[in-house]
Short mmCIF file of the C-alpha atoms (twelve columns), coordinates in Angstrom:
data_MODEL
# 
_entry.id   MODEL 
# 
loop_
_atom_site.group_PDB 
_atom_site.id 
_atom_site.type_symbol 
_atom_site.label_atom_id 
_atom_site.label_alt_id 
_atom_site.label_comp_id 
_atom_site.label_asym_id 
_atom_site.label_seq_id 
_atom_site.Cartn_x 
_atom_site.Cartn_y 
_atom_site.Cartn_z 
_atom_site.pdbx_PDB_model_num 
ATOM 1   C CA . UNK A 1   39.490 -50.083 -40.794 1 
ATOM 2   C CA . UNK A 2   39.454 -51.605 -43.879 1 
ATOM 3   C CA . UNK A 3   38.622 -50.271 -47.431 1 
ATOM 4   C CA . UNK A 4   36.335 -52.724 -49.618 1 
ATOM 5   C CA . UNK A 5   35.733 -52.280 -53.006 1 
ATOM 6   C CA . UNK A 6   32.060 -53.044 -54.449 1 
ATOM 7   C CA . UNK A 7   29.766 -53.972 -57.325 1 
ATOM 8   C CA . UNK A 8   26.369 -54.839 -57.034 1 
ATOM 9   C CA . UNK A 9   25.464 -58.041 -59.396 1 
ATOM 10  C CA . UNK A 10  21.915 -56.403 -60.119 1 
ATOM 11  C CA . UNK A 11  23.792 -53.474 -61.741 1 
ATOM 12  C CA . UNK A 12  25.307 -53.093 -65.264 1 
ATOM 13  C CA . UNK A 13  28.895 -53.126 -65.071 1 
ATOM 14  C CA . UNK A 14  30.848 -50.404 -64.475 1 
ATOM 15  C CA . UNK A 15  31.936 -49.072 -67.877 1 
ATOM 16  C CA . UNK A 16  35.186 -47.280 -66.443 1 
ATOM 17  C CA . UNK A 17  37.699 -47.935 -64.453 1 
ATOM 18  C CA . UNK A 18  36.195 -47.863 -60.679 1 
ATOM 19  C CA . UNK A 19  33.362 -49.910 -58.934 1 
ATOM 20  C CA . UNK A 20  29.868 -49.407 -57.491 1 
ATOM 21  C CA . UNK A 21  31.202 -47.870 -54.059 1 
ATOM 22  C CA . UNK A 22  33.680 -48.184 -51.803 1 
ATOM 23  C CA . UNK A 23  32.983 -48.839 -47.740 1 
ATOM 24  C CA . UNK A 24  35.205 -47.496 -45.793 1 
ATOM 25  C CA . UNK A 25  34.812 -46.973 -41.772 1 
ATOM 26  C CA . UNK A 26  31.135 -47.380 -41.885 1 
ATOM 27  C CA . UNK A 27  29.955 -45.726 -44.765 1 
ATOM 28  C CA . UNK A 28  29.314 -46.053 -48.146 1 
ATOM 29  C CA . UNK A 29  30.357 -44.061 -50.928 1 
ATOM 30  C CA . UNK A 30  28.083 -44.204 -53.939 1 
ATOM 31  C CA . UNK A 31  30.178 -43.502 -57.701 1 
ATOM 32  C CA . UNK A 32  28.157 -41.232 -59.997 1 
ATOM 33  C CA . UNK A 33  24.724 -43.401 -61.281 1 
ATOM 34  C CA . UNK A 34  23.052 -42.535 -64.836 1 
ATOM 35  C CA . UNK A 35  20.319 -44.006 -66.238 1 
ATOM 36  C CA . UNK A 36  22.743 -45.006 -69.343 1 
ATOM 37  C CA . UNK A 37  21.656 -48.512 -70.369 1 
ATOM 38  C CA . UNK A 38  18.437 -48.433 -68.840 1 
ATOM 39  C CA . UNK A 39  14.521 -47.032 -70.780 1 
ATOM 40  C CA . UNK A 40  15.154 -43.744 -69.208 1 
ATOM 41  C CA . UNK A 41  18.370 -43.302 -70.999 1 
ATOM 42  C CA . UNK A 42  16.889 -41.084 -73.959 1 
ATOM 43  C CA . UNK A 43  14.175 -40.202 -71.614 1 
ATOM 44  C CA . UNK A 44  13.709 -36.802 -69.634 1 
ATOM 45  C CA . UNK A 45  15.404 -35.056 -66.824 1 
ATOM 46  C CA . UNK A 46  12.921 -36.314 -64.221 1 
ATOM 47  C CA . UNK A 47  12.499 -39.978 -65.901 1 
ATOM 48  C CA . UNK A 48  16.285 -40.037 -65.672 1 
ATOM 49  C CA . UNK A 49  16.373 -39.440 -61.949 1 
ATOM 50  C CA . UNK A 50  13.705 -41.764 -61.432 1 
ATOM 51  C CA . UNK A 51  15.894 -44.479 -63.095 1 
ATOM 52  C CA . UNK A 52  18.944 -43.059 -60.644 1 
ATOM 53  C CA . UNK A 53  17.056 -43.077 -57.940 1 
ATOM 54  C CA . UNK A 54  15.848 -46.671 -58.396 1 
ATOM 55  C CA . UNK A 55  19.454 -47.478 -58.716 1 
ATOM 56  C CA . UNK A 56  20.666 -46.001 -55.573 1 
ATOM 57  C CA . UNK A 57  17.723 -47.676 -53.529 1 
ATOM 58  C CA . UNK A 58  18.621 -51.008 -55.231 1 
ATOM 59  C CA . UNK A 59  22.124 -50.685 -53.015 1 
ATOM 60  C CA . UNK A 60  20.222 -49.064 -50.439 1 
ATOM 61  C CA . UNK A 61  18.133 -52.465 -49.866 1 
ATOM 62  C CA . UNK A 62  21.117 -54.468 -50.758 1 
ATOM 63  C CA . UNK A 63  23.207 -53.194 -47.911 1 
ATOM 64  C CA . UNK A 64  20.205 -53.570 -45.283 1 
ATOM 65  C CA . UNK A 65  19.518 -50.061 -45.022 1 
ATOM 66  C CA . UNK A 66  17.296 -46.997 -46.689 1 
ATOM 67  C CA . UNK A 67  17.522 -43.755 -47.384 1 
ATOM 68  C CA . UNK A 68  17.077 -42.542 -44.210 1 
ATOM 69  C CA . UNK A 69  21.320 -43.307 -44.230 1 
ATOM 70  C CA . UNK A 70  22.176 -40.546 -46.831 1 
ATOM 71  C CA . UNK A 71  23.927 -38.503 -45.951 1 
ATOM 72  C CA . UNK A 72  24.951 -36.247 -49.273 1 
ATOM 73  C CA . UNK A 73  24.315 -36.369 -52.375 1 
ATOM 74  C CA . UNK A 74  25.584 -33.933 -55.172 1 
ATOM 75  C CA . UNK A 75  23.838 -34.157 -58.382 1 
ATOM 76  C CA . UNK A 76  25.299 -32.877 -62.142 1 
ATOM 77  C CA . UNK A 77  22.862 -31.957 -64.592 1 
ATOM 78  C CA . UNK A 78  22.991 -30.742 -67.726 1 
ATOM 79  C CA . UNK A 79  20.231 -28.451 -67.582 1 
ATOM 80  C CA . UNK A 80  18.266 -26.359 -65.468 1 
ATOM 81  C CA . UNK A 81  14.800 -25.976 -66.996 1 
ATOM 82  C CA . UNK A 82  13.125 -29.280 -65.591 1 
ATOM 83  C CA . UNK A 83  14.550 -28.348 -61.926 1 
ATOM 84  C CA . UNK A 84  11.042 -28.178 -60.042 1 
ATOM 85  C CA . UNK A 85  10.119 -31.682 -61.835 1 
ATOM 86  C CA . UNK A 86  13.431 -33.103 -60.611 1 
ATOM 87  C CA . UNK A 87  12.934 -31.336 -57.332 1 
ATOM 88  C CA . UNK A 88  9.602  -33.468 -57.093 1 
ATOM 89  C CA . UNK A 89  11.462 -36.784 -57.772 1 
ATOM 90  C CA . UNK A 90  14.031 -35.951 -55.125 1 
ATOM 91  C CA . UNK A 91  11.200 -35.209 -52.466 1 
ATOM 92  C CA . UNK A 92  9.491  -38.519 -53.721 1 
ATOM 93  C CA . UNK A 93  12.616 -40.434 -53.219 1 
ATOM 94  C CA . UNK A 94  13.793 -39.129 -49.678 1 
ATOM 95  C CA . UNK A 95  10.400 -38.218 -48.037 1 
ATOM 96  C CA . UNK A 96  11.315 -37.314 -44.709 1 
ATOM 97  C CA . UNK A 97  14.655 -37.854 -45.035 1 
ATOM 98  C CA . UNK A 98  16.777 -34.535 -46.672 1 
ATOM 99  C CA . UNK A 99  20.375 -35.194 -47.103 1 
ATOM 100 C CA . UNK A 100 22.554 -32.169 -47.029 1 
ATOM 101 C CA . UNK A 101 22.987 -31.418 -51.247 1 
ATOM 102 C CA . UNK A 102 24.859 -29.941 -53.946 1 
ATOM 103 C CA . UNK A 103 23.401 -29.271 -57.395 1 
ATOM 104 C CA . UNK A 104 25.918 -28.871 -60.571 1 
ATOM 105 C CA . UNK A 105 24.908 -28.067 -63.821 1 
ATOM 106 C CA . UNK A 106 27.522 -29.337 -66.259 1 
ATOM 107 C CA . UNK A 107 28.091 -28.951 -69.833 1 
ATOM 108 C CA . UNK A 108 27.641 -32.605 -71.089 1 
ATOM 109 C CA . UNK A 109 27.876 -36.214 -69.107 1 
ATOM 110 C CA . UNK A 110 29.852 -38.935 -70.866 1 
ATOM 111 C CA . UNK A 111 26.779 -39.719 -73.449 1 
ATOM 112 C CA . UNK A 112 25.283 -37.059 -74.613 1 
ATOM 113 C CA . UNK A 113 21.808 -38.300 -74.046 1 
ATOM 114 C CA . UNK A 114 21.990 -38.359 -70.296 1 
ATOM 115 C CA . UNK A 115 21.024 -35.721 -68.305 1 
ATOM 116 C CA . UNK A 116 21.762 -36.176 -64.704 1 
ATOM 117 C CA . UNK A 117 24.628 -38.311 -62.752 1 
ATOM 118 C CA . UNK A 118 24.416 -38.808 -58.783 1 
ATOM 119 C CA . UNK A 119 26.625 -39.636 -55.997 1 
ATOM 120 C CA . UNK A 120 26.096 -39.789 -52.718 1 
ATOM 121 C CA . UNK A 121 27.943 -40.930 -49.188 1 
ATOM 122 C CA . UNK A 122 25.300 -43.263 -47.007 1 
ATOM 123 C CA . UNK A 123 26.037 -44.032 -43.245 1 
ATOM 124 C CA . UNK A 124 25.982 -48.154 -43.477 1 
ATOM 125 C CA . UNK A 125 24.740 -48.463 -40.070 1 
ATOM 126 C CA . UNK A 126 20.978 -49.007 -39.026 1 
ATOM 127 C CA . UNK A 127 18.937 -45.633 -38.290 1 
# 
């Protein structure tokens, strides 16, 4: 099996050393999305997810698939107290289709305006 190492045009550059995902033995694993550089960037918790969550279907349709192929996601926020909004935006986003989850809150991200980074491992094949 091969490793291959992605970016995704339609996405800012990574600002750090790694890419987009990696693919390896067919599936997918997602680095941690923010809405940095995008409107929702000084936005709220739930706008913020939106913005991530737009982000992670972009690849999602890239690849051919949807998110039916998550498989996990763990999220790191830095606060609690908008967790039945976000909640709402994660049932929005996945409909029918729960991936198993982990929810961290964290002190800070790596700009203090953002509020929520997700990652998440996707099954690349057709469901």
């Amino acid at each position: 099996m091969q490793i291959e190492r992605k970016n995704y045009p339609h996405l800012d550059a990574p600002v750090g050393p790694y890419v987009h995902a990696v693919s390896y033995s067919g599936l997918l694993f997602l680095s941690g999305l923010t809405a940095f550089n995008t409107s929702a960037q000084d936005k709220d918790l739930a706008t913020q997810a939106e913005a991530v969550f737009d982000q992670i279907r972009s690849i999602l349709e890239t690849e051919g698939i949807s998110f039916n192929n998550l498989i996990k996601v763990t999220i790191f926020v830095t606060e609690l107290g908008e967790i039945d909004k976000l909640r709402n935006v994660l049932f929005s986003s996945y409909e029918n289709s729960l991936p198993a989850s982990s929810l961290v809150q964290v002190k800070s991200l790596f700009a203090p305006e953002l509020k929520i980074e997700v990652e998440a491992i996707v099954a690349l094949t057709h469901s």
